[in-house]
VOPAGU-2260 file (C-alpha; in pm, 1 decimal, decimal comma):
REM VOPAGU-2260
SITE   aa  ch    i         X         Y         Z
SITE  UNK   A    0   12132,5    6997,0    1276,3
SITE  UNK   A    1   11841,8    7225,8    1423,9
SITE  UNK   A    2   11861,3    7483,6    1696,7
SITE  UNK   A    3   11599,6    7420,7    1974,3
SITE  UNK   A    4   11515,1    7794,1    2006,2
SITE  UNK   A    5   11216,8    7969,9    2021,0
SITE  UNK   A    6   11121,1    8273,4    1739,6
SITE  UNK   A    7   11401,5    8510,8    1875,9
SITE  UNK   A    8   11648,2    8234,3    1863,5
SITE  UNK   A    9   11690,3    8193,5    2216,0
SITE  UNK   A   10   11697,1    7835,5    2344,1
SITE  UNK   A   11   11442,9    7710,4    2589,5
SITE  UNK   A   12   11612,6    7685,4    2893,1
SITE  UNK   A   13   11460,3    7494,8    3237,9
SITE  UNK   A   14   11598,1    7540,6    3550,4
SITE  UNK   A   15   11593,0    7252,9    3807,2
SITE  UNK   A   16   11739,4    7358,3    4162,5
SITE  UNK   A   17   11975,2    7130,7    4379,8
SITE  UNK   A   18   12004,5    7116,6    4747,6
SITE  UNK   A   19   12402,6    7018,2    4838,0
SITE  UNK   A   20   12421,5    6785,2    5125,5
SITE  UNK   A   21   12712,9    6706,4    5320,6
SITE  UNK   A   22   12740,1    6356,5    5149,2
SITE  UNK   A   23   12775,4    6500,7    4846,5
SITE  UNK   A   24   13113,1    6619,0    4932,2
SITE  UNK   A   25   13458,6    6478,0    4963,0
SITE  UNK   A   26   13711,7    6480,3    5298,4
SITE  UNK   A   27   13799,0    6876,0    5184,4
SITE  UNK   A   28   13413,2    6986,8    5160,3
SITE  UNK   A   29   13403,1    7006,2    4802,6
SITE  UNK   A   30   13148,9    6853,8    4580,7
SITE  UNK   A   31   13251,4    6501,7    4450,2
SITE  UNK   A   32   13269,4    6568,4    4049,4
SITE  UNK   A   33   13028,9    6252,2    4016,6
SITE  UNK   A   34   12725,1    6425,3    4155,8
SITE  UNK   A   35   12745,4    6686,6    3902,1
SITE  UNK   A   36   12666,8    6438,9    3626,9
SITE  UNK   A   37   12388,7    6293,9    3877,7
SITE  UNK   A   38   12250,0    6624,4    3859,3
SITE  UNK   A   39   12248,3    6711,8    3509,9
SITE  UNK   A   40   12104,0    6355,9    3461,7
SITE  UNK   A   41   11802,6    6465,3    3702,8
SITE  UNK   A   42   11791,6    6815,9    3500,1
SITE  UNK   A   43   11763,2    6644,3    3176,4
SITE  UNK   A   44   11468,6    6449,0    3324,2
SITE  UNK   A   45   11324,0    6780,6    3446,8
SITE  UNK   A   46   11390,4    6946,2    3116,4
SITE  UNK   A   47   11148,8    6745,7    2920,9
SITE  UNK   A   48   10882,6    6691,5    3232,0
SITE  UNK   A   49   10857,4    7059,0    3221,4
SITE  UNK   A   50   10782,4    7062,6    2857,4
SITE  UNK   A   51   10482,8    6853,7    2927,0
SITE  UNK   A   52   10651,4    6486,9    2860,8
SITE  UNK   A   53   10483,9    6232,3    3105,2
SITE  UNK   A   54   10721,7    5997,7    3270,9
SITE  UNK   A   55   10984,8    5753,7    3092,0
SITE  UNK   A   56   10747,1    5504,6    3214,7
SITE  UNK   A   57   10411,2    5628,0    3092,4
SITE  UNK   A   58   10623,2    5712,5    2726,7
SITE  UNK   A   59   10727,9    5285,9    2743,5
SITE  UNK   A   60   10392,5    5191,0    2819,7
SITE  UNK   A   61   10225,5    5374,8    2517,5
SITE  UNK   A   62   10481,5    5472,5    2280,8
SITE  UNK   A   63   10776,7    5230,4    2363,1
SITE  UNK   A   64   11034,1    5485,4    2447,3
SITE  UNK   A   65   11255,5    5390,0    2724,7
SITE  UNK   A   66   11424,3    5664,9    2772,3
SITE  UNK   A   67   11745,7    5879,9    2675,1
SITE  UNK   A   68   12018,1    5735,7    2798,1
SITE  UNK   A   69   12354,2    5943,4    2793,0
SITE  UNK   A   70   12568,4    5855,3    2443,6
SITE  UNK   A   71   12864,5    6140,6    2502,2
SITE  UNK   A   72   12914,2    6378,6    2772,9
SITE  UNK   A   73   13154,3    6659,3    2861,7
SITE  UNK   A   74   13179,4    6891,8    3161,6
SITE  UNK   A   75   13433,2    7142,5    3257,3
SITE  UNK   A   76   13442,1    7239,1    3635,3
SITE  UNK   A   77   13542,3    7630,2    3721,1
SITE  UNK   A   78   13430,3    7678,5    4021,1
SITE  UNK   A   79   13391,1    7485,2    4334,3
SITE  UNK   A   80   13071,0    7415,0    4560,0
SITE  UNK   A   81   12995,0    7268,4    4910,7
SITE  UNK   A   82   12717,6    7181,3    5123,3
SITE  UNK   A   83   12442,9    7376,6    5227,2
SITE  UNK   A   84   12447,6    7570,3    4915,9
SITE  UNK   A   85   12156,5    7576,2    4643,8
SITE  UNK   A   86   12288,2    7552,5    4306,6
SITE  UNK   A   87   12058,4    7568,3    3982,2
SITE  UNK   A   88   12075,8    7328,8    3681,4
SITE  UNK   A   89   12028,7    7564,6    3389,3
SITE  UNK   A   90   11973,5    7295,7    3078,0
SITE  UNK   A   91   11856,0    7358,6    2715,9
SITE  UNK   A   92   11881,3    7116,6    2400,2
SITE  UNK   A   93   12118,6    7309,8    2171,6
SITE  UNK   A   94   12068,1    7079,5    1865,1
SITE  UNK   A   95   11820,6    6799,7    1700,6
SITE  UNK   A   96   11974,9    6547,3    1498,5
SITE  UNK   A   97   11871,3    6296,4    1307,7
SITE  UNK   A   98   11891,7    6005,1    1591,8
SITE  UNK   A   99   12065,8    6245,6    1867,2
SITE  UNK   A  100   12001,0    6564,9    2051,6
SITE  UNK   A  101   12266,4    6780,2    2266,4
SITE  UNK   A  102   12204,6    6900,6    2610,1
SITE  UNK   A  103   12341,3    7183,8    2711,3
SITE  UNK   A  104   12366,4    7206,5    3136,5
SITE  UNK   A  105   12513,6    7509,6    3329,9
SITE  UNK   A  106   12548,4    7471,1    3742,7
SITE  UNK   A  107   12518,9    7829,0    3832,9
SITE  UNK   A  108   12525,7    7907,1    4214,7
SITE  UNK   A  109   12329,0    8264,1    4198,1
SITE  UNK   A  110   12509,7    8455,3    3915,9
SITE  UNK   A  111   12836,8    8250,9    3898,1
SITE  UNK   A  112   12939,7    7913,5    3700,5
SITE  UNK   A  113   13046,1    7599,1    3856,9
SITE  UNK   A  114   13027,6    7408,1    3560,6
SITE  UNK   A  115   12928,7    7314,7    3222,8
SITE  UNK   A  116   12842,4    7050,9    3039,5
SITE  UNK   A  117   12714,2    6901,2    2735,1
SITE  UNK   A  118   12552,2    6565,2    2638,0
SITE  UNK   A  119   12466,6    6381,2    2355,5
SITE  UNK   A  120   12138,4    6169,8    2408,9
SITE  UNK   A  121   11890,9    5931,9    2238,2
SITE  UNK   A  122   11543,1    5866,2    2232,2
SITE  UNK   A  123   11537,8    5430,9    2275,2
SITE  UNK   A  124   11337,5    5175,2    2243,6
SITE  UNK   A  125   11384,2    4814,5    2258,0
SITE  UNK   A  126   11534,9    4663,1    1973,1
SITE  UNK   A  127   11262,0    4463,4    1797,3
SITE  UNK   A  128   11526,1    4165,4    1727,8
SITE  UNK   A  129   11647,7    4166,9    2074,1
SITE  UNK   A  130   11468,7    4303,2    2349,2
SITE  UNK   A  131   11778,2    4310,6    2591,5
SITE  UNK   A  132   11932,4    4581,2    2308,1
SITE  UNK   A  133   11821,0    4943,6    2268,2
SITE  UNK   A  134   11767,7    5073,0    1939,2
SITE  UNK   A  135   11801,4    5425,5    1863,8
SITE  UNK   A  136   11506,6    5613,3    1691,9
SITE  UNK   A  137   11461,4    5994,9    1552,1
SITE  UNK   A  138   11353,2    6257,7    1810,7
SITE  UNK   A  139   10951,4    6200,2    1777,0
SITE  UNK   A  140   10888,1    6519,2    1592,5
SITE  UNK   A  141   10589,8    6576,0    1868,7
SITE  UNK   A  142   10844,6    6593,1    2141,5
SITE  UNK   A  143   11097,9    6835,3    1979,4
SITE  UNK   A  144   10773,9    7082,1    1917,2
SITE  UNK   A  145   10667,0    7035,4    2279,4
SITE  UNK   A  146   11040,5    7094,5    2367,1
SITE  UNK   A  147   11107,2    7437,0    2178,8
């Protein structure tokens, strides 16, 4: 297992802002707890876009990765939000493994946490026996530089 961290040991960390709507909330005005994964799904996406990766679809087309779906997730809500708020997906990959990598995401509104969560992820492509399966492969050691 290897730290994504830069020489002081810091993670890279990218932050990817949310706008709360009103349909994002239930009856009480509260963010629905669903949305929160929907969001730390877009911040993964906006993780490795900001680290210079060109879209799942351009990475198919050339290198046959389809993407990183979601293997494991966690999240643990501590504070609440509502709409018209901005809230700011904080999201770093905490470890490299040999086919996985963690996500780390914290919802921050200004200085205080709503939530955390983690994921576990893989890099896919489609299984060469099977094209309707996904088949797990290594980080590509060119994305986990561009990523730390």
């Amino acid at each position: 297992m290897s730290e994504d961290a830069d020489a002081t040991g810091t993670p890279r960390v990218n932050v990817h802002r949310v706008q709360v709507h009103f349909g994002d909330c239930d009856p009480a005005g509260i963010v629905f707890f669903p949305n929160f994964a929907r969001w730390m799904d877009q911040a993964s996406l906006a993780y490795f876009m900001a680290a210079g990766l060109p879209p799942w679809r351009e990475l198919t087309a050339t290198r046959g990765i389809v993407g990183t779906p979601v293997l494991e997730t966690h999240t643990r809500f501590i504070n609440p939000a509502t709409y018209g708020e901005t809230l700011e997906v904080h999201t770093s990959v905490t470890a490299w493994e040999r086919k996985v990598f963690r996500h780390r995401h914290q919802v921050m509104r200004g200085d205080l946490l709503l939530c955390e969560g983690t994921e576990v992820r893989a890099f896919v492509v489609r299984h060469p026996d099977d094209p309707s399966r996904l088949k797990a492969i290594p980080p590509p050691d060119d994305i986990v530089a561009m990523c730390r």
